[in-house]
C-alpha positions as CSV (number, residue, x, y, z in Angstrom):
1,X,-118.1,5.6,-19.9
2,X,-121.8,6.3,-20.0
3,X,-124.4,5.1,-17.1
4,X,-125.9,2.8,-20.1
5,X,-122.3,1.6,-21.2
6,X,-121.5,0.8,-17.6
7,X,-124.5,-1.2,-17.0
8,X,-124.2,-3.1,-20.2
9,X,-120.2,-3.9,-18.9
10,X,-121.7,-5.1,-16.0
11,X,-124.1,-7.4,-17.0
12,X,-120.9,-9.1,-19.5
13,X,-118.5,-9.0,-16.5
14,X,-117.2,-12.5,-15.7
15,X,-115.0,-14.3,-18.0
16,X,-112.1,-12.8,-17.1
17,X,-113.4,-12.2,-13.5
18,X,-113.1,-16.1,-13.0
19,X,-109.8,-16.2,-15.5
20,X,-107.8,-13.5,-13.5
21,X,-108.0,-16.3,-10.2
22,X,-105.2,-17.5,-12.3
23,X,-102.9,-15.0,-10.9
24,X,-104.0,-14.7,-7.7
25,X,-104.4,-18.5,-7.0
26,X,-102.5,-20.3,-4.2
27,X,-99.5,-21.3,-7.0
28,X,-98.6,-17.5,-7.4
29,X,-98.5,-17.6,-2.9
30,X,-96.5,-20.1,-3.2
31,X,-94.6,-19.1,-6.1
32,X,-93.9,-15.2,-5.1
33,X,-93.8,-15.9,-1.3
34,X,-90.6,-18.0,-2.0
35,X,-89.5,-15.6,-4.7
36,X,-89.5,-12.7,-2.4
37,X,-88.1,-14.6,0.3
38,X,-85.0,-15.5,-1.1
39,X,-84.0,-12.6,-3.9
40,X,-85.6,-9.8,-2.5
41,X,-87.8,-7.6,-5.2
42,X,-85.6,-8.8,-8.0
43,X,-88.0,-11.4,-9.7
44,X,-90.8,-8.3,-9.7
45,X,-90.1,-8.4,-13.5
46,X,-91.0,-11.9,-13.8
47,X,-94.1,-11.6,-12.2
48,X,-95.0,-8.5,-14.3
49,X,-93.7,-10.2,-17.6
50,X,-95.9,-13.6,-16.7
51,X,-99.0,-11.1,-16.0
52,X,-98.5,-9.5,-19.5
53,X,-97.8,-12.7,-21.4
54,X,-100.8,-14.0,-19.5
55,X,-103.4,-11.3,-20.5
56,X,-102.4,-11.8,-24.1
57,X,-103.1,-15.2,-24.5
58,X,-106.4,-14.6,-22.1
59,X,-107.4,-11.9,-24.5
60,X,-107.3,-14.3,-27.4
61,X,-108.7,-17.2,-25.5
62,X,-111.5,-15.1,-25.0
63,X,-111.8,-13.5,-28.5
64,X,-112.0,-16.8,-29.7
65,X,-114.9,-18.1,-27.9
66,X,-117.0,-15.0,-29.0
67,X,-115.6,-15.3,-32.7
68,X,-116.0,-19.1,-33.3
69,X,-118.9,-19.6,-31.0
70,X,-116.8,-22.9,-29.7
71,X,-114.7,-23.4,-27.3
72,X,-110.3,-23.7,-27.7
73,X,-111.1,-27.7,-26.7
74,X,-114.3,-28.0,-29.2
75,X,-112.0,-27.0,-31.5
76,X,-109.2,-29.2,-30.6
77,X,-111.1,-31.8,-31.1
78,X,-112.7,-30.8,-34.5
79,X,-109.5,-30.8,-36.0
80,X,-107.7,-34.1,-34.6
81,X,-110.9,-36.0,-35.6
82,X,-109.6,-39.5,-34.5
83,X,-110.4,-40.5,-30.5
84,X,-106.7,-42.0,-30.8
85,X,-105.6,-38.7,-30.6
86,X,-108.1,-37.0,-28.8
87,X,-108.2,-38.8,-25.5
88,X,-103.9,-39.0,-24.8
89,X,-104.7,-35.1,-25.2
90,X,-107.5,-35.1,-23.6
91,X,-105.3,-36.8,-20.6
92,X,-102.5,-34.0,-20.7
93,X,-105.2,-31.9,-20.7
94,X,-106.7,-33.4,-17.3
95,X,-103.3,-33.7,-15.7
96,X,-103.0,-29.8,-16.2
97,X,-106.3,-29.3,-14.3
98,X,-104.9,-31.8,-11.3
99,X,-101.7,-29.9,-10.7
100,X,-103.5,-27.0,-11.1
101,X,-106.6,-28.1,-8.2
102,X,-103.5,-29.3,-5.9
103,X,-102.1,-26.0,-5.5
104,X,-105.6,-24.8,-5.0
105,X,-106.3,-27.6,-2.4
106,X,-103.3,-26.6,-0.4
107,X,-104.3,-23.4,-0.3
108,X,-107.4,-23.7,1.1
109,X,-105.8,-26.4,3.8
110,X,-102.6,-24.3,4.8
111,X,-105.3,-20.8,5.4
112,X,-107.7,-23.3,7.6
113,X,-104.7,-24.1,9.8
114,X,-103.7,-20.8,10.0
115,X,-106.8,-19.2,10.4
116,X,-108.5,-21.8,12.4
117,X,-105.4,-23.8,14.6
118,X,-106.2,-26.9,12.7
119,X,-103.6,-29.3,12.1
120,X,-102.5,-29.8,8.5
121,X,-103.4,-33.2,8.4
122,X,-107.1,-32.9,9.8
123,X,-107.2,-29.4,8.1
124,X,-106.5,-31.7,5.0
125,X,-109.8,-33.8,5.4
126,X,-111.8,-30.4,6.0
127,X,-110.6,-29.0,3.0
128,X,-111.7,-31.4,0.7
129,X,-115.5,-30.5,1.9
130,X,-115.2,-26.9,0.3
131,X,-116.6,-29.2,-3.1
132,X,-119.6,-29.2,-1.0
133,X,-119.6,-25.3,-0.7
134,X,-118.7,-25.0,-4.3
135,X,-121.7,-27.5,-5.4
136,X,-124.0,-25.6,-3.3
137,X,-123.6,-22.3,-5.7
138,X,-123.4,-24.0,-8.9
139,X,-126.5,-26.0,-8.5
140,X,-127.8,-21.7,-8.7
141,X,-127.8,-19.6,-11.5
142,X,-124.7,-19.2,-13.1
143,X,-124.6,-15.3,-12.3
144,X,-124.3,-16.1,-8.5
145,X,-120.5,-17.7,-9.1
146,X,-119.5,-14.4,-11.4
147,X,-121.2,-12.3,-8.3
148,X,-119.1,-14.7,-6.0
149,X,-116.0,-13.8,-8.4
150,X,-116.4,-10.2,-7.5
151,X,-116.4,-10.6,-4.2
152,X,-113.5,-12.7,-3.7
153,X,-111.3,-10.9,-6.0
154,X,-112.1,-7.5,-4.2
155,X,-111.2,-9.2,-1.0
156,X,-107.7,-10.5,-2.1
157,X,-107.0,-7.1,-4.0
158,X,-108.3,-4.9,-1.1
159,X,-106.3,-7.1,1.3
160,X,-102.6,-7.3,0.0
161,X,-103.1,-3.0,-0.8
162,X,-103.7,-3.3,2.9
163,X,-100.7,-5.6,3.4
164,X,-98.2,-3.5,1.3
165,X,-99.3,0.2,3.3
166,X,-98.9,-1.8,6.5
167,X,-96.0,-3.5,5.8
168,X,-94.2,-0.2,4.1
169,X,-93.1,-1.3,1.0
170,X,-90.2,0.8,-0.9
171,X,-91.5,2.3,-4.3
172,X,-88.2,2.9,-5.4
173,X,-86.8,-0.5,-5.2
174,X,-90.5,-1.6,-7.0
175,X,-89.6,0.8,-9.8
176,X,-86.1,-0.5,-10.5
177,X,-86.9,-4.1,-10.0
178,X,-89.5,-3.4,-13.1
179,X,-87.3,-1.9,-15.2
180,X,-84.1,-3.8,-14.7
181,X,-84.3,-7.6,-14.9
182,X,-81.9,-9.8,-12.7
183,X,-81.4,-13.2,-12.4
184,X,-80.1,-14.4,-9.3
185,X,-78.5,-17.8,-9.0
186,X,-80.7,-20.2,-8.0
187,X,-83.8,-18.7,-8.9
188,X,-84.6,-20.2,-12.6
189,X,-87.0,-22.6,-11.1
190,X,-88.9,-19.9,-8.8
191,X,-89.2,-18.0,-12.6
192,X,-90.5,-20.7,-14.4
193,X,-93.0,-21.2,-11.3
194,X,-94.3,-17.7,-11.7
195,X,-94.7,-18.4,-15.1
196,X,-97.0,-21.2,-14.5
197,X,-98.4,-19.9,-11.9
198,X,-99.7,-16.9,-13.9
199,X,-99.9,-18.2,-17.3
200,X,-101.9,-21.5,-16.0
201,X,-103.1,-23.9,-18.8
202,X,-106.8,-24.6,-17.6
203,X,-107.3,-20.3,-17.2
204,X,-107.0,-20.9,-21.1
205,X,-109.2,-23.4,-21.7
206,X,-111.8,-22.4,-20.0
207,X,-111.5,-18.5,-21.0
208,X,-113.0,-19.2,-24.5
209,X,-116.2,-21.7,-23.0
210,X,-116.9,-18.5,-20.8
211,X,-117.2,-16.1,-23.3
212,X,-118.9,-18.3,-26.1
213,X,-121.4,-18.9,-23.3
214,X,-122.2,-15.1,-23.4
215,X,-123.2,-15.3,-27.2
216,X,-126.6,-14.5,-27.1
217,X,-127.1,-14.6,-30.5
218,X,-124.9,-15.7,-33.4
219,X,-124.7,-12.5,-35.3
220,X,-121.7,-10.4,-36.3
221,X,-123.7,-7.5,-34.5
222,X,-123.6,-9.1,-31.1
223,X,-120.1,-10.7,-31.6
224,X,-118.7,-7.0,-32.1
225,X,-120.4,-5.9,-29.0
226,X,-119.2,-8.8,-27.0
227,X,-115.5,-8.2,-28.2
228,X,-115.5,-4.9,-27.2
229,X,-116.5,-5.9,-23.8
230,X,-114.8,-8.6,-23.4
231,X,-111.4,-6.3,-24.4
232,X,-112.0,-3.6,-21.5
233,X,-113.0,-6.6,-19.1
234,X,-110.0,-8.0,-19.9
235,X,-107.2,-5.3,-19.8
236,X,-109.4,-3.2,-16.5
237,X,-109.6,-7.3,-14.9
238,X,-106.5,-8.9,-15.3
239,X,-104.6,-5.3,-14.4
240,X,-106.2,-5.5,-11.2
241,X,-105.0,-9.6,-10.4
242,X,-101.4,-8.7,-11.6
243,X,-101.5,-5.5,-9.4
244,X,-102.3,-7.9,-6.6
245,X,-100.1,-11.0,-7.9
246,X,-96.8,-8.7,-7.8
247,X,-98.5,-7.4,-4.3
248,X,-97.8,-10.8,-2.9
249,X,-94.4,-11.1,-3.7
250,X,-93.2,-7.3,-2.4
251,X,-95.1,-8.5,0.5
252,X,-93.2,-11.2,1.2
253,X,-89.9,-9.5,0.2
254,X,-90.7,-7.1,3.2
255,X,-91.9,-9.6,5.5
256,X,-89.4,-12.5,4.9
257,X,-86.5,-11.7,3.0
258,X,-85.1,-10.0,6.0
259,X,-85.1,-13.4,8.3
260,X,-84.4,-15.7,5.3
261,X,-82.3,-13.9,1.7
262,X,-80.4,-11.6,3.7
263,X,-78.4,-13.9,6.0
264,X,-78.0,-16.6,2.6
265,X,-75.0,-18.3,2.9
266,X,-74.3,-19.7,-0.5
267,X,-72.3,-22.1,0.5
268,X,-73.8,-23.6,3.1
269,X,-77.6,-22.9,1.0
270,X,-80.1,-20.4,2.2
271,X,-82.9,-21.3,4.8
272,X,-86.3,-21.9,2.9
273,X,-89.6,-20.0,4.5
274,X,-92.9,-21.4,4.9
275,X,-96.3,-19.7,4.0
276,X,-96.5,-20.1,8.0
277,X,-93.8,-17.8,8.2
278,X,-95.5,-15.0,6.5
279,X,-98.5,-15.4,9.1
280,X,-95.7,-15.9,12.3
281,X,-93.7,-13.4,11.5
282,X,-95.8,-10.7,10.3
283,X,-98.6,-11.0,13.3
284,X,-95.3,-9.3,15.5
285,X,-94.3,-6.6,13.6
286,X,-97.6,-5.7,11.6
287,X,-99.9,-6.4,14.4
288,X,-102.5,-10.0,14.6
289,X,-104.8,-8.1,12.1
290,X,-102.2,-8.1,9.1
291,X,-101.7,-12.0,9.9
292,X,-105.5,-12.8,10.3
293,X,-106.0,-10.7,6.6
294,X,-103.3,-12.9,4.9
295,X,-104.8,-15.9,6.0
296,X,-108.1,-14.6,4.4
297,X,-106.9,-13.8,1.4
298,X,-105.0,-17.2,0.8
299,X,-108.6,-19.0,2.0
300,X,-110.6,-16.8,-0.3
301,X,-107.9,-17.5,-2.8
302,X,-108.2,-21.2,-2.5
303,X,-112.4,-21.2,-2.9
304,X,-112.2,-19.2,-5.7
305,X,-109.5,-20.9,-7.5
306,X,-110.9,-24.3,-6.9
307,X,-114.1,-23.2,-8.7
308,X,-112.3,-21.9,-11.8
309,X,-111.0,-25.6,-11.7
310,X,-114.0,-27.3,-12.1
311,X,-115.1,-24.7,-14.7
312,X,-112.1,-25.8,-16.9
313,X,-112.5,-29.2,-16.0
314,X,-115.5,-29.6,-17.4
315,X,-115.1,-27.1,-20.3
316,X,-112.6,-29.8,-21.5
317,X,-114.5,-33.0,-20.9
318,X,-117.5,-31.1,-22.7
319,X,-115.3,-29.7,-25.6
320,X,-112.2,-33.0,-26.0
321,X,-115.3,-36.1,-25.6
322,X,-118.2,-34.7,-26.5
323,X,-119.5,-35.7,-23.0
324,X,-121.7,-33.6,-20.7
325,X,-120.5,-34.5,-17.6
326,X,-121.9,-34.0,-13.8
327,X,-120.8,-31.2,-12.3
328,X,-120.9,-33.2,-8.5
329,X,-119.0,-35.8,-10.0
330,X,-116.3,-33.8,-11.6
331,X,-115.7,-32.1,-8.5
332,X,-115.7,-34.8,-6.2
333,X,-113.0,-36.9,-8.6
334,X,-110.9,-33.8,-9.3
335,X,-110.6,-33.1,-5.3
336,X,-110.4,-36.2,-4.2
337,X,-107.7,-37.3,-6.5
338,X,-105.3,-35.0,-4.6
339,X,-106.5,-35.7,-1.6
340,X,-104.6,-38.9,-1.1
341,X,-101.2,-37.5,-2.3
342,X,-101.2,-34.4,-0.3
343,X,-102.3,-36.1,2.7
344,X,-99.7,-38.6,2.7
345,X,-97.1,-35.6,1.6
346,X,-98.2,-34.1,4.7
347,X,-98.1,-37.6,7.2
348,X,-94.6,-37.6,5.5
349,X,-93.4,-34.1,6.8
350,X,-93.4,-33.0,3.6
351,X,-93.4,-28.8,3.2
352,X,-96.3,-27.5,1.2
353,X,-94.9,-24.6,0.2
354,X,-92.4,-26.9,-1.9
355,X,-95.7,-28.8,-3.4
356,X,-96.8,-25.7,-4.2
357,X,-94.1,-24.6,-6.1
358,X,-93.1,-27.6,-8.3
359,X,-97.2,-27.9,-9.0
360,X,-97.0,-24.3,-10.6
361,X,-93.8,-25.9,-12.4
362,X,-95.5,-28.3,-14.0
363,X,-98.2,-26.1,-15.2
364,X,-95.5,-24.2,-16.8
365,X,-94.3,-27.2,-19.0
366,X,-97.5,-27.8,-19.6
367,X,-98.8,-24.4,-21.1
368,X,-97.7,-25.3,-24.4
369,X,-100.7,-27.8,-24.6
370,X,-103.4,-24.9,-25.0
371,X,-101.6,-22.2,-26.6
372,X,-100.0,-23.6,-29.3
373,X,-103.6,-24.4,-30.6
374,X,-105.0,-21.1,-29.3
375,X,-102.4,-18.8,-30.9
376,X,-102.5,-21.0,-34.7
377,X,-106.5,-20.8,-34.8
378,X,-106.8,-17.0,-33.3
379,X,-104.6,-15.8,-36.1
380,X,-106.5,-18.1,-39.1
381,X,-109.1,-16.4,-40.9
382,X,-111.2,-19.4,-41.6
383,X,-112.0,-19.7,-37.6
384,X,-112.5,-16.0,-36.6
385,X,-113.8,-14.4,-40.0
386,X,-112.8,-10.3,-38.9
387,X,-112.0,-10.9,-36.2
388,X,-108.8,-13.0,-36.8
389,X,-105.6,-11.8,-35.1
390,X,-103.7,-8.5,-36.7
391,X,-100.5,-9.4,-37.3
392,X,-99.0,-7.2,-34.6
393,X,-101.1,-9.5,-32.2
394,X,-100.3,-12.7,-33.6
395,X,-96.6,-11.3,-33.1
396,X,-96.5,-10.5,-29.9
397,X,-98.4,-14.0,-28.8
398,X,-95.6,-16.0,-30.8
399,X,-92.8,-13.8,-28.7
400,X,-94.6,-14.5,-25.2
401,X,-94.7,-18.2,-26.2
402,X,-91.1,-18.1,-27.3
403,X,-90.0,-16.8,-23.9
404,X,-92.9,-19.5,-22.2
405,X,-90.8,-22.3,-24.1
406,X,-87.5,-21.4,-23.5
407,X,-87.6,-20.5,-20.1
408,X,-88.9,-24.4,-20.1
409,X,-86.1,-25.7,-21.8
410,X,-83.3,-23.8,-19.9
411,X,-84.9,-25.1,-16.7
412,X,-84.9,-28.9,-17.7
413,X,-81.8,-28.5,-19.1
414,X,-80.8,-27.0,-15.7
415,X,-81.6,-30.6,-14.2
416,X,-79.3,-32.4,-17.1
């Protein structure tokens, strides 16, 4: 790539920058942490399968913005016309977002305790004020959150490579775990987590607003340019988050499955970790440094995430109602909604890394909300002109929302 290609990448980079928090949020800590934990490096597939599935629907989420010059819910909303149906969607749609800022909450809340000594519930109350760091940046140019992006993503990435040399992690068993699915007992509902974890619902929302929002003009010219971009942002972007997405689960296969899978007692049900426990038990054997750079990552994790929320949040109130909405406001509601339940969760003795988890499975059921409308107008003509899906692509976004909905079923049938 030429010095004048590079610098024109550059200047696009972002989108997927902010869309790739998706797989590194605190729902895929939760999510791999427990999957490691308890089964090892055998749910590596998932994680890689969710990552791929995920990057195929970003990639069109995307595409679509550029193509259309609208956003997935501007289009939504086009086509159900009537507000009787727009605002119960409209509602799922918002529900999506809170599960998905919960996880993001506790991640921010369980990293300041860790980091910092403070106690969950106080930690709790300080957490909710990171709307006030995230307000402080918005109120800029727009370029300062992508630049913000960047750095946070470098310093998850940078940080679990770190973990894995440190903690030793075996390349072998990586390589088999890839190429030879298992299922362990047990571990359906750790799956579907992953899945939702990785393949969240607001990520594609908000995925087409960001890239219509790069359209400087509405010629076929620039929409050419700015799918070519936004394809090698994509694949070069959201490698790098499910590099460091599977990173957090061999980590926590090295680091946990020892004290918790390997003495399992079926019978008698297998003790369940903590994110704590990654931070206690690793500070020992990897020295205070590893622990202190986990806790980093996971707070990093949590700011960033929690401004993708709002993004999406307001991406759907713009594109469902029509409504330009505050930006202070949406925050503060979105935050604030969760901070009453997961306070009282945590008065209640309640383990987070539990909420974490069944948040990320929600977000799972939940995923066929956006996609089924992103795959249907990404592969009709009338909406993207040229660029509407080949049918090789339209194929292989029906088969990952196949596996997406069956995976769903099996699990609530599980419960029946």
């Amino acid at each position: 790539m030429s010095s004048s290609s590079l610098r024109r990448f550059f200047a696009y980079l972002g989108p997927a920058l902010i869309v790739s928090m998706a797989y590194m949020d605190p729902g895929n800590y939760g999510t791999d942490i427990l999957g490691g934990a308890v089964s090892n490096y055998d749910l590596l597939w998932a994680v890689w399968l969710a990552s791929l599935m995920a990057m195929v629907l970003q990639y069109l989420s995307g595409k679509l913005g550029i193509s259309t010059g609208k956003s997935l819910p501007e289009l939504i909303r086009t086509s159900f016309k009537s507000r009787a149906y727009i605002v119960p969607y409209w509602l799922a749609a918002e529900a999506a977002v809170a599960a998905t800022d919960l996880a993001e909450y506790l991640g921010t809340v369980i990293a300041l305790n860790l980091l910092f000594g403070i106690p969950l519930l106080y930690a709790s109350i300080f957490g909710a004020l990171d709307v006030l760091i995230l307000l402080a940046f918005v109120s800029r140019r727009f370029r300062v959150i992508e630049y913000l992006f960047m750095l946070f993503v470098s310093i998850i990435s940078i940080g679990f490579l770190y973990e894995m040399i440190v903690a030793g992690v075996d390349p072998g068993q990586i390589a088999l775990h890839t190429l030879s699915p298992s299922l362990p007992a047990g571990t359906l509902l750790i799956v579907v987590g992953i899945v939702g974890a990785t393949v969240m619902p607001h990520a594609l929302y908000v995925h087409s607003w960001l890239t219509k929002n790069k359209l400087q003009e509405n010629t076929i010219e620039e929409k050419r340019r700015l799918r070519r971009l936004h394809m090698v942002e994509s694949v070069s972007t959201l490698t790098i988050a499910g590099l460091a997405n599977a990173a957090i689960l061999v980590t926590s296969a090295v680091v946990l499955f020892p004290q918790f899978g390997a003495v399992c007692q079926p019978p008698s049900g297998c003790p369940q970790p903590t994110v704590d426990d990654v931070y206690v038990i690793m500070a020992p054997l990897y020295g205070a440094l590893a622990a202190v750079v986990f806790a980093v990552t996971l707070l990093s994790s949590g700011l960033a995430s929690s401004m993708t929320g709002t993004l999406a949040g307001i991406s759907i109130m713009d594109g469902l109602l029509g409504t330009k909405v505050n930006v202070y406001l949406r925050r503060l509601v979105t935050r604030f909604i969760n901070v009453f339940p997961t306070t009282i969760a945590i008065i209640l003795g309640l383990d987070p890394l539990s909420l974490l988890v069944y948040s990320q499975v929600i977000l799972s059921l939940m995923i066929p909300l956006p996609m089924v409308p992103l795959i249907y107008y990404s592969s009709r003509r009338k909406f993207m002109g040229e660029f509407v899906n080949r049918k090789v692509t339209t194929a292989v976004a029906l088969a990952s929302a196949t596996v997406i909905i069956v995976l769903n079923v099996f699990l609530l049938l599980s419960f029946g």
